[in-house]
Structure formats: C-alpha cells, structure tokens
C-alpha positions as CSV (number, residue, x, y, z in Angstrom):
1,X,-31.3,104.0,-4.0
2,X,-33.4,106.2,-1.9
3,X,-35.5,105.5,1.0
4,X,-38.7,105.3,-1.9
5,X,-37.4,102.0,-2.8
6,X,-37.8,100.3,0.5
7,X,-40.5,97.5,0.2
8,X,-40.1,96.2,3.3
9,X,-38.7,98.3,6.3
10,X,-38.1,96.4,10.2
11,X,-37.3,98.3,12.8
12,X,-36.3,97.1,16.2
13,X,-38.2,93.9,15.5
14,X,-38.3,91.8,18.5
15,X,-40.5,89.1,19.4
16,X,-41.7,86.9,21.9
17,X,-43.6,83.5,21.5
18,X,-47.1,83.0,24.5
19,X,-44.6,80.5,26.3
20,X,-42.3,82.9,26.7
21,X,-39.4,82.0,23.9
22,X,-37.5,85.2,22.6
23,X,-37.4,84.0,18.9
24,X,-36.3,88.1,18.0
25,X,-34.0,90.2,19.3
26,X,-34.3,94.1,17.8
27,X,-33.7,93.3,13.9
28,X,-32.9,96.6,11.6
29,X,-33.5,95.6,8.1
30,X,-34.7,97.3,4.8
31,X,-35.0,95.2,1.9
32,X,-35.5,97.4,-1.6
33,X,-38.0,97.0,-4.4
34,X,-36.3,94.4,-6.7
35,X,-33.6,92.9,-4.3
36,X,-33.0,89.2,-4.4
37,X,-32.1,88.4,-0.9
38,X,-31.1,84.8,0.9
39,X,-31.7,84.3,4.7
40,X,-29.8,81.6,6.0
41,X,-28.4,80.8,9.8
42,X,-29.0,77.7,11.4
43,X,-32.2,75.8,12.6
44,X,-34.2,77.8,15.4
45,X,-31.9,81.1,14.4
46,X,-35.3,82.9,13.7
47,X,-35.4,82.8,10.3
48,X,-39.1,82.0,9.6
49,X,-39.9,84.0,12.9
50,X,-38.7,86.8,11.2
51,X,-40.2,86.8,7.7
52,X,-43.3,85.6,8.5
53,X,-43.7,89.1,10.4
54,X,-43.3,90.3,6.5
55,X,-46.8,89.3,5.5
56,X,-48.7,89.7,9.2
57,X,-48.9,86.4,10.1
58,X,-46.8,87.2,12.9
59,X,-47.3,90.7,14.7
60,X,-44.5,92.2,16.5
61,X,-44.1,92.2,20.4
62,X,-41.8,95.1,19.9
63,X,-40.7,97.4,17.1
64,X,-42.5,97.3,14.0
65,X,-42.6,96.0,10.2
66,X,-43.6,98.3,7.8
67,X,-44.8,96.5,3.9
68,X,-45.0,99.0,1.0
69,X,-45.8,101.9,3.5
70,X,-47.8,99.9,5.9
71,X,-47.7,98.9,9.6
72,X,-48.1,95.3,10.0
73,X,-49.7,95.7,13.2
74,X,-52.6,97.2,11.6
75,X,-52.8,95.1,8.7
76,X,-54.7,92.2,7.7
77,X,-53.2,89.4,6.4
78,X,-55.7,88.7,3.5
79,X,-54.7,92.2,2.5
80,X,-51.1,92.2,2.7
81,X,-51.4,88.6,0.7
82,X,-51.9,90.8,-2.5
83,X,-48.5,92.0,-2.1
84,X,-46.9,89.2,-0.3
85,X,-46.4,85.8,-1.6
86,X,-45.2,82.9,0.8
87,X,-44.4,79.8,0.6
88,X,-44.1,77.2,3.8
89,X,-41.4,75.1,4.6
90,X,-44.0,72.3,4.6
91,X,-45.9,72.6,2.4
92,X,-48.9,70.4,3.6
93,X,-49.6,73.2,5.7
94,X,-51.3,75.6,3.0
95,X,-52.6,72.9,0.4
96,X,-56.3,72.2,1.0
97,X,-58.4,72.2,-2.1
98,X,-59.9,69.0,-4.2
99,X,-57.1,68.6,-6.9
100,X,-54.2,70.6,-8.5
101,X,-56.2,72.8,-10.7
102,X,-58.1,74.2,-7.7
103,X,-55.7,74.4,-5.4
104,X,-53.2,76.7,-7.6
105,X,-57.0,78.7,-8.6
106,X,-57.7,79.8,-4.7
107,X,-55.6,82.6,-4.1
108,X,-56.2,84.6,-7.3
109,X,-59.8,84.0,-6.6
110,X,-58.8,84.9,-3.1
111,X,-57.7,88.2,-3.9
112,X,-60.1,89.0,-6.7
113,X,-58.6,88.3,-9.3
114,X,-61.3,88.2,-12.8
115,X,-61.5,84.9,-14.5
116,X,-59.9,85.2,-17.6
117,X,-56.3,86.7,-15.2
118,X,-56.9,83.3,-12.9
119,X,-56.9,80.9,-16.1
120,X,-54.0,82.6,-17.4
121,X,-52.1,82.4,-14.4
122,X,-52.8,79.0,-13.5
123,X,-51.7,77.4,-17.2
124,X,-48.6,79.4,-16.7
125,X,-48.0,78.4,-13.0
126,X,-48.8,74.4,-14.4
127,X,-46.4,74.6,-16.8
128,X,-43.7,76.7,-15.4
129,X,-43.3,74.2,-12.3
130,X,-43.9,71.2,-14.3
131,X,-47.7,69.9,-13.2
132,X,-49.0,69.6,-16.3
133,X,-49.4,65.7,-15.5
134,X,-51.1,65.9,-12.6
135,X,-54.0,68.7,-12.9
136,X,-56.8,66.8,-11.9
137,X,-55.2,64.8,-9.0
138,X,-55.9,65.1,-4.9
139,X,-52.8,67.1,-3.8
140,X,-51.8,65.0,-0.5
141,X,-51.9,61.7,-3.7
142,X,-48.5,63.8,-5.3
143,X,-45.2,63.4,-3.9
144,X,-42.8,65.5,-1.5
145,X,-41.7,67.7,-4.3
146,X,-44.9,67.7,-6.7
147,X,-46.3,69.2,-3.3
148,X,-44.1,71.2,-2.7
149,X,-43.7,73.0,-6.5
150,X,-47.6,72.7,-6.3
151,X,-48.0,75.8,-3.2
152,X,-45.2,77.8,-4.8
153,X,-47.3,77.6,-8.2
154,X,-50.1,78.7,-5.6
155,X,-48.5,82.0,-4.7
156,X,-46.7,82.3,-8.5
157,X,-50.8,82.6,-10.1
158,X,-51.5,85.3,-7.5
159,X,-48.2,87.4,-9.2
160,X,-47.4,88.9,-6.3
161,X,-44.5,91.7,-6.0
162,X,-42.5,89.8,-3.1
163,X,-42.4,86.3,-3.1
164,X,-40.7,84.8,0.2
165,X,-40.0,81.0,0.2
166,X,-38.8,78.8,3.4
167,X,-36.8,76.0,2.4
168,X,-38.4,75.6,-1.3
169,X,-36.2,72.8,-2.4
170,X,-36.9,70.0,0.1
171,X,-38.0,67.2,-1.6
172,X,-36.7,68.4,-5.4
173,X,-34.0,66.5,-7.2
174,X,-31.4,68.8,-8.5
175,X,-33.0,68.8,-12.1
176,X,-36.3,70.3,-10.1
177,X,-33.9,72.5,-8.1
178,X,-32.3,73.7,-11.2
179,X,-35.8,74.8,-12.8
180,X,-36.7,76.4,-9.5
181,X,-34.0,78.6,-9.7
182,X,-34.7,79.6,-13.2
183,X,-37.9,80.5,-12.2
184,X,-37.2,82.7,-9.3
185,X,-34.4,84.6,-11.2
186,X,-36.9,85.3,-14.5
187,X,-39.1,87.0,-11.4
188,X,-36.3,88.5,-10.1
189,X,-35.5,89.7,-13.7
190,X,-39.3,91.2,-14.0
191,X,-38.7,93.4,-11.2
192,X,-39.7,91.0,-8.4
193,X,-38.4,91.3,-4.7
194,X,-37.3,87.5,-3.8
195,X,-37.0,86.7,-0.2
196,X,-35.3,83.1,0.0
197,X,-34.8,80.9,3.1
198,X,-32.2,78.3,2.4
199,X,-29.6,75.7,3.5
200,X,-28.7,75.2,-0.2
201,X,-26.1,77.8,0.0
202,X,-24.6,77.0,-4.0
203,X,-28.4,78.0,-4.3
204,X,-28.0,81.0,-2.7
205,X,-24.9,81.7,-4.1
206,X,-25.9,80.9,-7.9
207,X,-29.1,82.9,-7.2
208,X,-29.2,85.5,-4.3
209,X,-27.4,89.1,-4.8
210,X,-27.5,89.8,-1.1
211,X,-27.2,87.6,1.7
212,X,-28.1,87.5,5.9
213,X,-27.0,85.6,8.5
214,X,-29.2,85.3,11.1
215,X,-28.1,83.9,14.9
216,X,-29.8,84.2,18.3
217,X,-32.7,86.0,16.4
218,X,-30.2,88.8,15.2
219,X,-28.8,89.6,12.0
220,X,-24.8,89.1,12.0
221,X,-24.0,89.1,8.0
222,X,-25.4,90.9,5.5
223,X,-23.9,92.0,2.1
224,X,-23.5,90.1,-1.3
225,X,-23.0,86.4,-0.5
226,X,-19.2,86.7,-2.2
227,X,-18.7,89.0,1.2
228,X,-20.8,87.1,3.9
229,X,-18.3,83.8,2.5
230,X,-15.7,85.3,3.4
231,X,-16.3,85.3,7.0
232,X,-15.5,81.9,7.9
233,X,-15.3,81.7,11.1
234,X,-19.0,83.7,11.7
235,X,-20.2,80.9,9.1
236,X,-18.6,78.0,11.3
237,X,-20.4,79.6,14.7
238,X,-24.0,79.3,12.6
239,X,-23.0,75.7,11.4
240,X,-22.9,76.8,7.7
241,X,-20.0,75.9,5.0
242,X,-19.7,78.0,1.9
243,X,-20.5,75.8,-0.9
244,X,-17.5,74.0,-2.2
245,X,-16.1,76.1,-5.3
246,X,-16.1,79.3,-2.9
247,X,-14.3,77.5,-0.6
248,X,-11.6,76.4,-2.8
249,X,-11.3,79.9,-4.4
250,X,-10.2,81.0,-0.8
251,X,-7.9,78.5,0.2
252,X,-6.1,79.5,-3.7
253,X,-6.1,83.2,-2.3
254,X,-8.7,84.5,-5.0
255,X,-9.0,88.3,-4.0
256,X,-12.9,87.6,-4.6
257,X,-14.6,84.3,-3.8
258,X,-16.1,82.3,-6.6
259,X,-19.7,81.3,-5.9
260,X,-19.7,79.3,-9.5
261,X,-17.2,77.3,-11.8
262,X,-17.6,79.4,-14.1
263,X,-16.1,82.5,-11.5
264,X,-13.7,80.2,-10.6
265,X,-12.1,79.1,-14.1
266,X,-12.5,82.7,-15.1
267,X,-9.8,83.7,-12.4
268,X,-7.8,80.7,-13.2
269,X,-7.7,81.7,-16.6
270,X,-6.6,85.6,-16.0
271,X,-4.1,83.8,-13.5
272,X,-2.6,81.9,-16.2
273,X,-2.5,85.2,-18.3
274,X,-0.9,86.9,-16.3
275,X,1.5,84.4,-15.4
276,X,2.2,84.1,-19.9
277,X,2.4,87.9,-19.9
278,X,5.1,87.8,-17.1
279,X,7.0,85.3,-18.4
280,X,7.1,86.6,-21.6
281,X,8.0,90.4,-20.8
C-alpha cells in the first residue's frame, strides 16, 4: 500500500492530562483505509487516550494526528464526526434524546444528512442491532446491552468511513456478541476502517486482522493478532492471555497459532495426514 491509503496518520503523539498525568508517550502509528485493527493492553495503558485523539476530542500536547489529510489540532470535532464514528465505553455518556427512534436519528441530522438517507439508515441500524422492540422507549428504561447496541446503532446511521468502538461488548450475552461481530466485519467487508478496543481477545482474534498492544501509553505489539500471540511473555507484562484455542495451538508446537477451532482442527487434520502419508511411504 502506499502512503495514499493512510486514513489516519500519528506522529509522535504524546499527551498530557491538566493534572499533570502523562497518559501518551510519542506513539508512531498509521492505520490504512480498510484495516480492521484491535487495540488492546491493560486498564489505564492509554488506549482510549489515544483514539479519542482520532476524532478531536482530545488534541495533542505534542506531535500530531492527522484524519484523512487533516490536522486534528485544527479540526472541529462536529466536522471530523462525518468521517469518524465512536462509540464510548459507557455508553450512557452519549445517549440523550426522548426514545430509541430519536436517539439513533440525531447524528445523521447532525451531520446533514436529507430525510429520506436518515429513515433509511435508522430502519437498518434498528434492525441490524436488534431494537426493533423497543423504538419508542426512553433509552436510560433499556438495559446495559440494549444501551449499549443502541449508541453503536447511533454512529452505524451516520455510515461513517471509520468506526472506533471502546469496549462494545459490555453488557452483551455471547448471542449479542456474536451478531456484533457480524456486523463489524460486513462493514469491514464494505470497505470500512474498524478501530476496536477490547478485552475480548477470541473477539479480537475471530475479528481483527491487525493487532496493538499498548503499555505505559506506547505501542509494544503490532502485527496480525496470530504474531502479537505469540509473544507471551509481552502479553503476560500487560495482564493479557491469548484466548484459549491459541494457546493450546502453542503449547502443541503449531508453526502458526490458531485464533479459531476451526484453525486449529485444520492443523490437526494436515498433522494426521502427514502422519498417514508417512507411515504409509
């Protein structure tokens, strides 16, 4: 790829909170048009520090941030919201409207969006996260993960071309989990760039295709998530585990580690092949 596909280029990004906490620590990143990247590292790491400084609402102390070819320093958020989808950890901290319907309506109308594009999105945002029930109903009246589905459908109606989401599964049973991942790789699939903070790291590995690390508000890992799993030890240090199956695949000696069952038995099976064709010559 060429230095055209970089959506979102950080150079040297440090920063430092009013009270005087050094949450970054001079992070070199580029993340390409299309790229389905996990952040993960361990509480206070400066994971959300960092990505929040994607869509403006942080501004650097040092270095810069530079969105589809534009200093965040000199942008404003509303504008970089057209590009830049994201979705809080909590997410009682962006819902506000009357009921479901509105609430999911406000950015598109937000960013201008013409009535007939809002309605469309919004019916497809209901029934893509599964709200179709509870239209009509007071937000803070829904549950943990109703609430929680309802501000990513928020930022899904508004189609922007990066979506970033903090911890999106809190609160979601794995059937809800399941359906969120299907959702964010049909995005990915349509040319999406997916920016996903996680501690659900068989999420990560079912989902992401690159992977970072983050520690002491640097980036130690990066690569495909089959490559950042392999360094254990770095993993242990951030108080991460690989998800069980890629675990296993290691301790068996797999040349690659597994991030699914299906990886895994496909291994095991050219294992046992070989092992036949051996045996037989």
């Amino acid at each position: 790829m060429s230095n055209n596909d970089v959506i979102i280029d950080v150079q040297q990004l440090g920063h430092t909170y009013p009270n005087g906490a050094k949450a970054l620590n001079g992070i070199d990143l580029q993340i390409r048009t299309g790229e389905f990247l996990g952040v993960i590292g361990q509480n206070g790491a400066g994971k959300t520090t960092m990505v929040k400084h994607f869509n403006g609402l942080l501004k650097p102390t040092e270095g810069r941030v530079v969105v589809k070819g534009v200093d965040t320093r000199n942008a404003q958020v509303s504008n970089l919201a057209r590009h830049v989808g994201y979705v809080f950890q909590n997410p009682d901290h962006q819902i506000f409207a009357s009921n479901v319907r509105e609430e999911i309506a406000f950015g598109p109308k937000n960013i201008g969006m013409d009535k007939a594009t809002i309605e469309r999105n919004v019916e497809e945002a209901i029934e893509v996260l599964d709200l179709g029930g509870v239209t009509d109903i007071h937000p803070f009246r829904l549950s943990r993960g109703q609430r929680q589905r309802l501000a990513i459908a928020g930022v899904l109606a508004m189609k922007p071309e990066i979506f970033m989401l903090d911890e999106p599964t809190g609160g979601q049973d794995r059937e809800q989990v399941l359906r969120l991942r299907k959702v964010l790789q049909a995005l990915n699939e349509a040319g999406h760039t997916i920016i996903l903070i996680t501690h659900d790291m068989e999420l990560l590995a079912e989902s992401a295709r690159r992977a970072i690390v983050v520690r002491g508000g640097k980036v130690i890992l990066d690569g495909p998530p089959t490559e950042v799993f392999k360094h254990t030890e770095e993993l242990r240090k951030t108080f991460l585990t690989a998800p069980q199956i890629t675990r296993l695949s290691l301790e068996l000696g797999f040349s690659m580690p597994a991030t699914t069952v299906e990886e895994a038995a496909q291994e095991l099976l050219k294992r046992s092949e070989s092992r036949k064709a051996g045996v037989g010559a």
